[in-house]
C-alpha positions as CSV (number, residue, x, y, z in Angstrom):
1,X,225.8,-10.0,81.8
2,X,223.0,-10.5,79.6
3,X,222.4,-13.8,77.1
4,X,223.2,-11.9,74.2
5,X,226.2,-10.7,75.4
6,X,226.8,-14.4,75.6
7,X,225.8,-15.4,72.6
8,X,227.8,-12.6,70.6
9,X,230.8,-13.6,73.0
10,X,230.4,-17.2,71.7
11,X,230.1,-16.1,67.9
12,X,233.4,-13.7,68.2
13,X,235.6,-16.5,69.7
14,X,235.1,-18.4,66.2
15,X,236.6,-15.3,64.1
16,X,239.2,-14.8,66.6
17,X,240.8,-18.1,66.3
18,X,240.8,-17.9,62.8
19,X,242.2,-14.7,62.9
20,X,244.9,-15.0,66.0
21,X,246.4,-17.9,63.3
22,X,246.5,-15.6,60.1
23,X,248.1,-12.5,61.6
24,X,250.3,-14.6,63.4
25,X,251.6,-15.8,60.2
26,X,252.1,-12.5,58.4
27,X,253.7,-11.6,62.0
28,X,255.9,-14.7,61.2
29,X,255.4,-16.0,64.7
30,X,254.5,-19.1,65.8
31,X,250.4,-19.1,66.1
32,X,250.0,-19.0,70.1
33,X,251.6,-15.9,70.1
34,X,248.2,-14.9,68.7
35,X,246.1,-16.7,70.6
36,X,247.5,-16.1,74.0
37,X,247.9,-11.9,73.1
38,X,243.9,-12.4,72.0
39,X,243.1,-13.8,75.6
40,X,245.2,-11.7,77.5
41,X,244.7,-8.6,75.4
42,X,240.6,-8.9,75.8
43,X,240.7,-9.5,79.4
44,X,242.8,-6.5,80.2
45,X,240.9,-4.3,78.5
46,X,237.8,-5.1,80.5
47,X,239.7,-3.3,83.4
48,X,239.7,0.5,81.8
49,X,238.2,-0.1,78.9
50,X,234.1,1.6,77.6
51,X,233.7,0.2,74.1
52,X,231.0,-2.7,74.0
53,X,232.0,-3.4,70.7
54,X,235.9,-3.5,71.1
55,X,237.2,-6.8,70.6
56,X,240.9,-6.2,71.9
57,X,243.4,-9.1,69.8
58,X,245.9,-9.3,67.2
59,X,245.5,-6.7,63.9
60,X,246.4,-7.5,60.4
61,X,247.8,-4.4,59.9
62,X,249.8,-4.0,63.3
63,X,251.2,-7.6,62.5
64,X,252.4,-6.4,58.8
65,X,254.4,-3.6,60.8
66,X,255.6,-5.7,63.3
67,X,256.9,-8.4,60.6
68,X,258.4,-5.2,58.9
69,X,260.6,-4.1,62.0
70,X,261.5,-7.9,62.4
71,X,263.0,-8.2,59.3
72,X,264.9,-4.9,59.8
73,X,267.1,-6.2,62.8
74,X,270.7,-6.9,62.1
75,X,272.0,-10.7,62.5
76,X,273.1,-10.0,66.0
77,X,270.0,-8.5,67.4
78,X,269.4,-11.9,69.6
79,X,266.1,-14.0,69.2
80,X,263.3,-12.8,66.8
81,X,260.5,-13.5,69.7
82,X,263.0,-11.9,72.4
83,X,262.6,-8.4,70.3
84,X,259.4,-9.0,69.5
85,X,258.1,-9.3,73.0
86,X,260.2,-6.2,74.0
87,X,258.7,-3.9,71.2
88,X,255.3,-5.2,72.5
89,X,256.1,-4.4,76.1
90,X,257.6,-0.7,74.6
91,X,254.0,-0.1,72.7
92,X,252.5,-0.7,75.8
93,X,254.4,1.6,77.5
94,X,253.9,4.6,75.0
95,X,250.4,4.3,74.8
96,X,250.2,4.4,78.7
97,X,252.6,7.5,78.3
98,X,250.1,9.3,76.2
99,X,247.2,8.7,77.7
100,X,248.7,10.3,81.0
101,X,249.8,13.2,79.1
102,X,246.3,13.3,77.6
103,X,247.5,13.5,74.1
104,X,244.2,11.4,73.1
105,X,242.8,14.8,71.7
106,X,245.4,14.1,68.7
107,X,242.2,11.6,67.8
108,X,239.6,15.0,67.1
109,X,241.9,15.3,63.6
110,X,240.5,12.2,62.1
111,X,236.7,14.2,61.1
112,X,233.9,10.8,61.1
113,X,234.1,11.5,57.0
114,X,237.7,10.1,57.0
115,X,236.5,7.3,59.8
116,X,233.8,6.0,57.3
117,X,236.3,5.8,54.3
118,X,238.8,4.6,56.5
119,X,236.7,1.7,57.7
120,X,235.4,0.7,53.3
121,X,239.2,0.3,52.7
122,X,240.6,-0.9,55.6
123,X,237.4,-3.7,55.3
124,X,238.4,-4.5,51.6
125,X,242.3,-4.3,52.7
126,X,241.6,-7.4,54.7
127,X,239.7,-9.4,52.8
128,X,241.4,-9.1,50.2
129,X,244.3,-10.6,52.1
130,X,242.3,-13.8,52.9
131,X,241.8,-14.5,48.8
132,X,244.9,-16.4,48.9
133,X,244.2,-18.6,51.9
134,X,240.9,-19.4,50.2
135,X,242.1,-20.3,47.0
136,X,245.5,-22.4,48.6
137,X,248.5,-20.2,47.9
138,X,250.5,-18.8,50.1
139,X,251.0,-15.1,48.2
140,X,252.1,-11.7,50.1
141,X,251.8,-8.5,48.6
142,X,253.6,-4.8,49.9
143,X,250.0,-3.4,48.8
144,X,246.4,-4.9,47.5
145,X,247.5,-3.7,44.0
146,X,250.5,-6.0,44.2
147,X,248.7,-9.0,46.1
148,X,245.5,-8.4,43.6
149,X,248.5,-8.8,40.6
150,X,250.1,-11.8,41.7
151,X,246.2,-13.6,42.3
152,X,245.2,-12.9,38.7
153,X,248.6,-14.3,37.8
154,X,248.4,-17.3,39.4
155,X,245.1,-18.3,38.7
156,X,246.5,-21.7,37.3
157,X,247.8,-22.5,40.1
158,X,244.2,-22.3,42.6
159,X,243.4,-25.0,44.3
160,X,239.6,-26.2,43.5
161,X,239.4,-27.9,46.7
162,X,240.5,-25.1,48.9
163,X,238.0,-22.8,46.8
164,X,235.4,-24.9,47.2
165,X,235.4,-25.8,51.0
166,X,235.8,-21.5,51.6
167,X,233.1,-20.8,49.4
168,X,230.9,-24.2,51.4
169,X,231.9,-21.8,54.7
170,X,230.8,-18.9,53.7
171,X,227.5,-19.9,52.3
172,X,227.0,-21.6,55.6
173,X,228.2,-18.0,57.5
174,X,225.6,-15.8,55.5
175,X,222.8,-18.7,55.9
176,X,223.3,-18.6,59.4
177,X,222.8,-14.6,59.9
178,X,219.2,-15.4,59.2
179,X,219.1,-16.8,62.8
180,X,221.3,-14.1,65.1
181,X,220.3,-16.3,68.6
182,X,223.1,-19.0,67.1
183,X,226.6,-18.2,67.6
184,X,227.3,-18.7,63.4
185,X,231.0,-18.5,63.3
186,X,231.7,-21.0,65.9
187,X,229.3,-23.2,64.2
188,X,230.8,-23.1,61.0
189,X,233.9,-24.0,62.5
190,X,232.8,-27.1,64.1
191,X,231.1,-27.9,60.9
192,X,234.8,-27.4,59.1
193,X,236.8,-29.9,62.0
194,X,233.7,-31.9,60.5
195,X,234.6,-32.3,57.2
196,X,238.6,-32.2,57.6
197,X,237.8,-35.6,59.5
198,X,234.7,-36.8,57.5
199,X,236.0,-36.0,53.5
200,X,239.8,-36.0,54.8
201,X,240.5,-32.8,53.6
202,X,244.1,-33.0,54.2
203,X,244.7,-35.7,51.7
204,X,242.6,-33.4,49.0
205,X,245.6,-31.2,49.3
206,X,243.5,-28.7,51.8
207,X,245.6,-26.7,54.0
208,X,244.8,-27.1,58.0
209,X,245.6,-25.0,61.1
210,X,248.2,-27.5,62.7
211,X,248.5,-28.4,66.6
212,X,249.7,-25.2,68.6
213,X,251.7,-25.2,71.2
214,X,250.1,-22.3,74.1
215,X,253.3,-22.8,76.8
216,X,255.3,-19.7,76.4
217,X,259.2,-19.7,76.7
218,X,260.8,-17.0,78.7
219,X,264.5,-18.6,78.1
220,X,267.0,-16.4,76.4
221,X,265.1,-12.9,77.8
222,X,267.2,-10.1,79.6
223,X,266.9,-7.0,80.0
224,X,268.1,-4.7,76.8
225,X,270.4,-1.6,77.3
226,X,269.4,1.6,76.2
227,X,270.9,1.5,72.4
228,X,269.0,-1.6,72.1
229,X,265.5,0.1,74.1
230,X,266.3,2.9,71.4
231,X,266.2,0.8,68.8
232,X,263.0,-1.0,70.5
233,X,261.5,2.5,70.7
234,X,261.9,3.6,66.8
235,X,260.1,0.0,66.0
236,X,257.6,0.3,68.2
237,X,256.4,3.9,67.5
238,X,255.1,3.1,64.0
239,X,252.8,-0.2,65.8
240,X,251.9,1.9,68.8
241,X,250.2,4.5,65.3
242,X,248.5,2.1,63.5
243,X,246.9,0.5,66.6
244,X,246.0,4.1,67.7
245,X,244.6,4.5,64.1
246,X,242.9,2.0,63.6
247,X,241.7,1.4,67.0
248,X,240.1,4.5,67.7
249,X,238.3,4.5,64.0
250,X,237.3,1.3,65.0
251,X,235.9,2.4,68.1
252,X,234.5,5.5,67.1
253,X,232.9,4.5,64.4
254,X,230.9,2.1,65.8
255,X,230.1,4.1,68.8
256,X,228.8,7.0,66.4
257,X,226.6,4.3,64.9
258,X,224.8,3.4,68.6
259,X,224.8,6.3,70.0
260,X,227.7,5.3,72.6
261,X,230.7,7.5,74.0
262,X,234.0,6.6,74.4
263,X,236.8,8.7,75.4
264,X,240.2,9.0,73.6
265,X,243.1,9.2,76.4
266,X,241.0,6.1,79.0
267,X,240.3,4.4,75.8
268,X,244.6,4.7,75.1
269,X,245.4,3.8,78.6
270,X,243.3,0.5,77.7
271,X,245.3,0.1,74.6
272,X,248.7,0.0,76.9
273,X,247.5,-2.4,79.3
274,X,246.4,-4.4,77.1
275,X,249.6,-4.5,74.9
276,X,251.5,-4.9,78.7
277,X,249.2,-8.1,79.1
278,X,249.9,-9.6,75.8
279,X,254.1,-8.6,76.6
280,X,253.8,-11.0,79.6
281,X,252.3,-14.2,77.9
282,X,254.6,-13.6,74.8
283,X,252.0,-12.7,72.7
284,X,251.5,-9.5,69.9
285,X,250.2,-6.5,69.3
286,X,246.8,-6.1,70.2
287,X,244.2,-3.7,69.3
288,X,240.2,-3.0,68.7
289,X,240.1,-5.1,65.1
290,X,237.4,-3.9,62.4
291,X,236.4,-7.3,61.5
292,X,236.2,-8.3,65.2
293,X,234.8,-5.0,66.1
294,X,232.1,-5.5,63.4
295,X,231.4,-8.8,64.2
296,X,230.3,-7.9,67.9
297,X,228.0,-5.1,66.0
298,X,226.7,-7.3,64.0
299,X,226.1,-10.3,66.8
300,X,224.4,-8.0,69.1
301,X,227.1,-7.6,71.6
302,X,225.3,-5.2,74.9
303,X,228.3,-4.8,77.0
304,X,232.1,-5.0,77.4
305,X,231.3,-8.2,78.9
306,X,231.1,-9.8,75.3
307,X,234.9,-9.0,75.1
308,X,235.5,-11.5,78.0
309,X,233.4,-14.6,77.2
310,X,234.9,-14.3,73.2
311,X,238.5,-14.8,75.2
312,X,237.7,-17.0,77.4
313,X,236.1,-19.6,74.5
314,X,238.6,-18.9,73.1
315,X,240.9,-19.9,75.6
316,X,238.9,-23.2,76.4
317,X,238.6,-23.7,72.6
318,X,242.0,-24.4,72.3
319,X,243.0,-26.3,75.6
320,X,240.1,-28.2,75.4
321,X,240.0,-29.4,71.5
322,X,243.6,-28.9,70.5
323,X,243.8,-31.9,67.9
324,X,240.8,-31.1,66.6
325,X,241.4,-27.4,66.2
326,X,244.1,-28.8,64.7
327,X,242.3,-30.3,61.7
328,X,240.5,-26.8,61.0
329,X,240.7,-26.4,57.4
330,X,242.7,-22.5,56.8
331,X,239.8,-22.0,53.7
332,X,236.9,-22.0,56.2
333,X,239.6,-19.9,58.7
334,X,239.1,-17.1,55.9
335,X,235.9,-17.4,54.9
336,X,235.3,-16.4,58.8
337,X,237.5,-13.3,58.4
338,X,235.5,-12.3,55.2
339,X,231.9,-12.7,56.6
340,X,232.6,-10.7,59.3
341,X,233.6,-7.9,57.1
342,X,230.7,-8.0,54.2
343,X,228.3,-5.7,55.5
344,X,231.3,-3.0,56.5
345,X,231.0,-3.0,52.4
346,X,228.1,-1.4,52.1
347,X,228.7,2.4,50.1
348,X,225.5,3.6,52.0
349,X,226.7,6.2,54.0
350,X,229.7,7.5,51.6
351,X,226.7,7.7,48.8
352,X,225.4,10.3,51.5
353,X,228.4,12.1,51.9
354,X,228.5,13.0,47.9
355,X,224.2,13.4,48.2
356,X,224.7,16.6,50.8
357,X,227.7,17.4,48.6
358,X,230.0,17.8,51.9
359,X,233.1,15.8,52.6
360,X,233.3,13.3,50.2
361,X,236.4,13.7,49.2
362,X,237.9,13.8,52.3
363,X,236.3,10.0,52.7
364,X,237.0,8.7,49.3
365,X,240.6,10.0,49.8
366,X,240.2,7.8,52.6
367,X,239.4,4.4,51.5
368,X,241.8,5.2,48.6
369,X,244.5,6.0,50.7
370,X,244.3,2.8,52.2
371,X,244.1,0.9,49.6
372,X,246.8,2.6,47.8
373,X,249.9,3.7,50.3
374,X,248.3,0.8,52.8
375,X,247.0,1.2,56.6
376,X,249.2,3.9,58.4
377,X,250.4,5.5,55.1
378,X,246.9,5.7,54.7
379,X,245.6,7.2,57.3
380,X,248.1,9.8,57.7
381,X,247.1,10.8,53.6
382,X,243.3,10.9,55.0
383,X,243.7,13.2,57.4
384,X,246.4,15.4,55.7
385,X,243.9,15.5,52.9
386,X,240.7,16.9,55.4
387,X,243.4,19.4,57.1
388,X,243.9,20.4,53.7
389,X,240.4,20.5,52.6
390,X,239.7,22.7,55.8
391,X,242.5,25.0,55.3
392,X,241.1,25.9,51.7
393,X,237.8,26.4,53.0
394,X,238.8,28.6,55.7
395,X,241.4,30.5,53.6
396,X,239.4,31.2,50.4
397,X,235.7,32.4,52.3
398,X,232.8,33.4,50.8
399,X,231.1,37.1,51.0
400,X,227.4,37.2,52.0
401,X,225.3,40.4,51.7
402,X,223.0,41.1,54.2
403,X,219.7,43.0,54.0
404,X,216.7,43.5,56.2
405,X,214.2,41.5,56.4
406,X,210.6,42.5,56.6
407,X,211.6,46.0,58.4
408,X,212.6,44.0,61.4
409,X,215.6,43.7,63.6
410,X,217.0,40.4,61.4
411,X,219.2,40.7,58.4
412,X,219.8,38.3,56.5
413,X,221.8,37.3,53.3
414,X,220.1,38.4,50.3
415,X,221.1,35.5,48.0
416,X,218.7,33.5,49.7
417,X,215.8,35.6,50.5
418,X,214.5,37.9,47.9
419,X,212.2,39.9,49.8
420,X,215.3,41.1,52.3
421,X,216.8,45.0,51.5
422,X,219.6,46.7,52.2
423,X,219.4,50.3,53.8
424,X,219.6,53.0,51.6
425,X,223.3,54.2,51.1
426,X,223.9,51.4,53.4
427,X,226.3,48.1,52.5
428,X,226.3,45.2,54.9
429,X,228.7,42.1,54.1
430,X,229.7,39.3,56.4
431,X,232.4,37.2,55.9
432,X,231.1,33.5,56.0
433,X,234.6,32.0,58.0
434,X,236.4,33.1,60.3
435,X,238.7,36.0,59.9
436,X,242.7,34.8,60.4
437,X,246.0,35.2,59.1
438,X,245.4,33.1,56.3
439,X,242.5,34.8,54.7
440,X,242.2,38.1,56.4
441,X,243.8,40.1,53.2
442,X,242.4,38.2,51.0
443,X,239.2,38.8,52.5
444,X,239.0,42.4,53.3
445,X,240.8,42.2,49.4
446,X,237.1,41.6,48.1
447,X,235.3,44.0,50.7
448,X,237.0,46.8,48.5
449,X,236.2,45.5,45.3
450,X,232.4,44.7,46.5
451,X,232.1,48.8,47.8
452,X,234.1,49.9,44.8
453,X,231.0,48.3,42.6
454,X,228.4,49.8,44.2
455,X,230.0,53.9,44.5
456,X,226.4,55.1,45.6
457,X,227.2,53.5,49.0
458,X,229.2,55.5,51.4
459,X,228.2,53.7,54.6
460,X,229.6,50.4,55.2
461,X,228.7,48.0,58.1
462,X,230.8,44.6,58.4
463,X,229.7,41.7,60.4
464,X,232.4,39.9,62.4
465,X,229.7,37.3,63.7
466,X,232.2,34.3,62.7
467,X,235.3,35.4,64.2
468,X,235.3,34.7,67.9
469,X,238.9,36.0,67.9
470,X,241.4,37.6,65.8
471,X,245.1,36.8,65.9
472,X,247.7,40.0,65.0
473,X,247.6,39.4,61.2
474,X,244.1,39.5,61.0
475,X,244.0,42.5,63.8
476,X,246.3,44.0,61.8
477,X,244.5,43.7,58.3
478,X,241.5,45.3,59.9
479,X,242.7,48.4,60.9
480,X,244.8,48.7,58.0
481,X,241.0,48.4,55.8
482,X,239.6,51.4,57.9
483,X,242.3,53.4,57.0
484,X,241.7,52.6,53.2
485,X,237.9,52.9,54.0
486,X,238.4,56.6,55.4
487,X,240.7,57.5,52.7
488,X,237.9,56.8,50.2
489,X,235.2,58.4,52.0
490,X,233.4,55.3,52.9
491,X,232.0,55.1,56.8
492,X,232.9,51.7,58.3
493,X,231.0,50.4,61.3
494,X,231.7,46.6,62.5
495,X,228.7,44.7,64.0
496,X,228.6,41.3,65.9
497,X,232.0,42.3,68.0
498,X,232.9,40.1,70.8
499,X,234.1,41.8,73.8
500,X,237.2,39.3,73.1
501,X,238.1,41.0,70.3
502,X,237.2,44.6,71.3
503,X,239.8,43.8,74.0
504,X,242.0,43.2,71.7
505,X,241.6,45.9,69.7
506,X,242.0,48.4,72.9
507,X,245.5,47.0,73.4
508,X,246.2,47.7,69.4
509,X,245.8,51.2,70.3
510,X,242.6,50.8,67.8
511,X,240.0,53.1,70.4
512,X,238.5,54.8,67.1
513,X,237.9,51.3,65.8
514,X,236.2,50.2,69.4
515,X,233.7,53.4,69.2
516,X,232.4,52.3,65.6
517,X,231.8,48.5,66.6
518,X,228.4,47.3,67.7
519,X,226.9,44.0,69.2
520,X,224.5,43.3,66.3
521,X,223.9,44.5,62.8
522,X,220.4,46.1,63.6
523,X,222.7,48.3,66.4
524,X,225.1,49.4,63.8
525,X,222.4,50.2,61.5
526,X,221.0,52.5,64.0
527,X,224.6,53.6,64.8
528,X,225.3,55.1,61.2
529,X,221.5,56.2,60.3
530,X,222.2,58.3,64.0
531,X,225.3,59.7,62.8
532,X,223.6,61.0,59.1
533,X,221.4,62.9,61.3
């Protein structure tokens, strides 16, 4: 373990106290819940776990969903921390569950574009959530729109001393980043204990954390029977989502930054240990946090090992300073959160998506989604949206005409290079996507408009070069063409054919069609200048 590792491991233990005691609350759970899931959660993870930069604790969005399924029970569902713990232990399960079935492929649908958006909104999603803590109200909101409404309306009602200790915190947080070799966040938080006993904050009318009691209580637990492990199951599936989700963008995102890999289905299996650890202390959800994830980016953090010194400051943080952990002012709690989060505002790299004009829709769509329909809701709107923009690309291709270039053995398209020429009589088009059911027609469609244009060509060569396979509408299409091609009088050769695909053909019954299909455009060229001879 290296000192930085140390010294980020220090740092991230001073955002997730503060954090462990918000999400508990929108959880509505008592607060050690949090802080016992964040210890337990972090350590387990070391054991399968890769990401150097995952920080395995409570989420704010997995708490939101979990306080959502809690509030759904019926009166007679027995002890809100009983079914809580149970759901927890059921999220573990399912993620362990799909990891051995290897479904952590399901994560290659979520393209980096969407990550990037995902990661602006879900950043602003959470900080806006810690405006009311810094202001002194206790507000909750379905959506930011909602929780941004009922802030502006309440602005009467904001509490100057609460607004001024936050702001005091976070001047102190970004001051601090000037010197990375000092663990800032846990600093500032001594510095707020500080002040709650130096300016007795308390009597200002400035919210504190409270004492927390870390013992958990296993009375009142049994083992449910299967209508209630059903029910369990439907509230657990939504949790066991958004800490995928939001997990693995977390992860992946950052390792894309550094250069680092990390594997879906080991990095799921890490998820449901982890969740089975926080079960057994009666803790909650746990999964790789943005803000804590971008925290350890930003502190420096080298190895996985940074994950286990955050949990166990953590852990001696609170045994060892209880009553004075319990005089941490909840202002200086959020201005933590938010620091942590600032630079995962910068528009840099969606500003680049719109430069190279290529998939910034897909990651505004993203960041919107979030902050519109929230964190799952949101997600599953970001990638619908890039499955959609895919589909259209795929389904309405361009056309490129080829010609030769420089009397040489390379054709190329002829929109970009003036000085390449098509052979006399000769027409050479390649489709630029693939060539399946959905645009196969559609395609070939504009093939016969394109040759009907030009009537002085009777030869026509068309490259397959994109389409490694066909599937039976697109096989189908193709032979229907060279029918239409022979009725007209037009010569069709194909060029760039894949022995896949001329297999394919030869079970089709299309041997013609195999005879007049070449391995390159210069051999189908030389195929159809052979055959005017």
């Amino acid at each position: 373990m290296q000192k930085r590792d140390a010294m980020a491991g220090l740092s991230i233990a001073g955002l997730m106290l503060p954090e462990a005691i918000a999400y508990a609350g929108i959880a509505g759970l008592p607060p050690q819940r949090a802080i016992l899931a964040a210890v337990a959660g972090a350590c387990a993870y070391l054991v399968l776990g890769r990401s150097r930069f995952a920080i395995i604790s409570p989420t704010s969005s997995s708490a939101a969903i979990l306080a959502a399924a809690l509030a759904s029970l019926p009166p007679d569902a027995g002890p809100t921390g009983t079914v809580a713990t149970l759901i927890i232990i059921m999220v573990g399960m399912m993620f362990c569950v799909m990891a051995a079935a290897r479904l952590g492929g399901l994560a290659s649908f979520i393209s980096r574009p969407v990550l990037r958006g995902f990661a602006f909104g879900l950043a602003i999603t959470i900080i806006v959530k810690q405006w009311p803590i810094a202001v002194g109200l206790s507000l909750h909101g379905s959506t930011i729109g909602t929780l941004l409404l009922a802030l502006l309306g309440s602005v009467r009602s904001w509490h100057v001393a609460s607004i001024f200790t936050a702001l005091a915190a976070l001047a102190a947080l970004l001051l601090l980043r000037r010197m990375p070799h000092l663990p800032g966040a846990f600093l500032v938080l001594a510095g707020g204990i500080a002040a709650s006993a130096l300016f007795d904050l308390p009597g200002h009318g400035v919210a504190s954390v409270g004492m927390i009691d870390l013992i958990p209580h296993w009375e009142g637990m049994r083992w449910p029977g299967w209508q209630q492990l059903s029910r369990v199951a439907q509230l657990a599936a939504p949790i066991v989502l958004i800490l995928f989700a939001e997990s693995w963008g977390t992860m992946r995102t950052l390792a894309l930054r550094h250069g680092d890999q990390v594997e879906p289905n080991r990095e799921m299996a890490a998820l449901g240990l982890a969740n089975i650890a926080a079960a057994m202390v009666q803790g909650m959800p746990v999964g790789a946090g943005f803000s804590a994830g971008s925290a350890a980016e930003a502190a420096g953090a080298q190895s996985r090992w940074t994950g286990l010194v955050a949990a166990v400051t953590l852990a001696a943080l609170v045994m060892l300073a209880m009553p004075l952990v319990a005089r941490l002012p909840a202002p200086v709690l959020a201005a933590v959160v938010v620091a942590a989060l600032l630079h995962a505002l910068d528009p840099a790299p969606l500003i680049r998506l719109w430069r190279i004009r290529r998939d910034g829709v897909a990651a505004l769509g993203a960041a919107a989604g979030v902050l519109i329909f929230g964190v799952l809701n949101g997600m599953l709107f970001a990638i619908a949206l890039s499955l959609a923009l895919l589909i259209r690309r795929l389904a309405t291709p361009e056309l490129r005409q080829l010609g030769q270039l420089a009397s040489g053995h390379d054709y190329v398209d002829m929109a970009r290079h003036r000085d390449a020429v098509s052979p006399p009589g000769m027409m050479i088009l390649r489709p630029a996507e693939p060539l399946f059911f959905a645009n196969a027609e559609r395609v070939l469609g504009r093939v016969v408009e394109m040759v009907g244009v030009q009537a002085d060509r009777h030869k026509l060569i068309l490259s397959l070069e994109e389409s490694f396979d066909l599937d039976s509408t697109a096989l189908d299409a193709l032979i229907e063409f060279d029918t239409l091609m022979k009725a007209r009088g037009i010569t069709l050769q194909l060029a760039r054919v894949r022995d896949h695909v001329r297999d394919l053909m030869q079970a089709a019954g299309a041997a013609d069609l195999i005879a007049r299909s070449s391995y390159s455009v210069d051999d189908a060229v030389q195929a159809l200048k052979q055959e005017a001879r």
